[in-house]
Each structure stands twice: as C-alpha cells, then as structure tokens.
N, C-alpha and C positions, 0 to 999 in steps of 0.2 A: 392298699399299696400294691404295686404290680412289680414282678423281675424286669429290670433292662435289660436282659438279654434272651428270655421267653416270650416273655408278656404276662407269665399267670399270675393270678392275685396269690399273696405273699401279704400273713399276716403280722402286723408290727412286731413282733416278739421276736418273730424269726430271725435268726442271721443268714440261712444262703437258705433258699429256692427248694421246694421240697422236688418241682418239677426235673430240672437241670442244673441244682447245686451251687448256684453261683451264688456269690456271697453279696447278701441284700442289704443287711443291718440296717441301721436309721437312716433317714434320708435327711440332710438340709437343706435350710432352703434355698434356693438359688440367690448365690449375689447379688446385686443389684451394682450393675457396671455402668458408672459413672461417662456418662457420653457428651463431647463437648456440643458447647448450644451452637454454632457452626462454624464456620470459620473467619478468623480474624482478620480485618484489612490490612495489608501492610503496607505502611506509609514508604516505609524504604525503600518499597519494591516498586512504589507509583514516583518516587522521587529520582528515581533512577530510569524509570519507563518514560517519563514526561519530557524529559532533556531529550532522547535521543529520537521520541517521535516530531520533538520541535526542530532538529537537526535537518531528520528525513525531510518533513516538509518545505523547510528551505532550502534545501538542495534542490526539490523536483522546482520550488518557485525559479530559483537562480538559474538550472538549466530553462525552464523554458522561454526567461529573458535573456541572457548570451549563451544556451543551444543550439543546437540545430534548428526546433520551431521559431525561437530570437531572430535568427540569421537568414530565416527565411519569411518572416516578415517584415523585418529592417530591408528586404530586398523587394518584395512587393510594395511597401509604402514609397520607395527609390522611386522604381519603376511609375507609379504613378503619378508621384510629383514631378520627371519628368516629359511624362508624356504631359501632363499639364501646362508647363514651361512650355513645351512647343505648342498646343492650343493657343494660348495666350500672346503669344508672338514675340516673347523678349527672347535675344539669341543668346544674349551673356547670361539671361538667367536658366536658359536653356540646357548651354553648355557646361554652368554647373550643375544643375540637376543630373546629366548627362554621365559627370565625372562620379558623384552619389553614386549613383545607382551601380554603375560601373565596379565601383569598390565595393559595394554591398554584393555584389556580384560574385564577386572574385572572393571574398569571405568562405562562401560556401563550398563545400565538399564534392569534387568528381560528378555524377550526374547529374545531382541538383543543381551547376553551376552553369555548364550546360543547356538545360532544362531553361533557368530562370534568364538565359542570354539567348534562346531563343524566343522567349518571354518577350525581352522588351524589345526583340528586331523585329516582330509580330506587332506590338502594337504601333509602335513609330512608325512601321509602313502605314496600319490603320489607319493613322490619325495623319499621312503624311507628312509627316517631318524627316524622313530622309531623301 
C-alpha cells in the first residue's frame, strides 16, 4: 500500500505515513459507479421536432409556389404563351395571352417587374408582333 500524498509504501497496519504523517489507514475499494448504457430516445422530443420541421417545409414549398420564385415564373410561362399566340396568328388569343402576361407582370415587385416587361417587349419585337 502506498501514501496519497507521498507515494512511499505504507504498511497495512499503519494509520498515517511514517514518511509525511498523513493519515493512511485501510484503504476501500473503490465504488463502482453505476453509469447509464447511453442515452434514452425521447419520443416527446421527436413529437414535438417532427410537427414543426413539417411546418418549415411547407412554408418554404408554399413560398416557392405564391413567392417571389411563383411570381416569377407564372410570368415567364405568361410571356411565352404569349409570344406563342402571336406565332400562331390568332389576334384574340393573342391579346389574351397579352392581358396574362401583363397581370403576371405587374404581380411582381419593383425591379423584377421592370426586368420581366422589358422581357416580353424583347421578345414580341423578336418574334414581331408589335
């Protein structure tokens, strides 16, 4: 048996340390500390986590069908059916497609709106139809 607090062998009988006197006596054996097997899943905690990543993700779905990306390709799809209308030569279906596009147009927010109406005066020169 050794001191904790010297190191020198310290024979069982003794009570303190012949070295530096610290008190030795019998030694026990170390406890045996009960350690859990790992940690437990909590249902609560997935019950509660599962609703609200189902939430997130329909939000981002929702925005990106009536968002800003929604809005800006409900205006390119515009745009192309009526540049198609004018390909195709019908004028009333033209000038509905015309009116589309126009509204899907005006939908959009300050530069993009802009942006996507000098879009379709760009292609209708292309394609001549104005």
């Amino acid at each position: 048996m050794f001191c904790s607090k010297c190191g020198n062998q310290v024979d069982e009988s003794d009570a303190f340390c012949r070295s530096c006197g610290q008190e030795v006596g019998r030694q026990q054996a170390p406890a045996i500390l009960a350690t859990p097997a790992g940690p437990k899943t909590s249902w609560a905690g997935l019950l509660i986590l599962l609703p609200i990543l189902l939430i997130v993700i329909a939000g981002i779905l929702l925005w990106q069908i009536w968002g800003e990306p929604g809005k800006k390709r409900r205006a390119d799809q515009a745009i192309d059916a009526a540049v198609e209308a004018c390909v195709q030569g019908g004028r009333v279906e033209f000038d509905r497609r015309m009116v589309d596009a126009n509204l899907a147009i005006n939908d959009l927010d300050g530069e993009d709106m802009e942006i996507y109406a000098a879009k379709l005066d760009n292609r209708l020169i292309q394609f001549s139809c104005k």
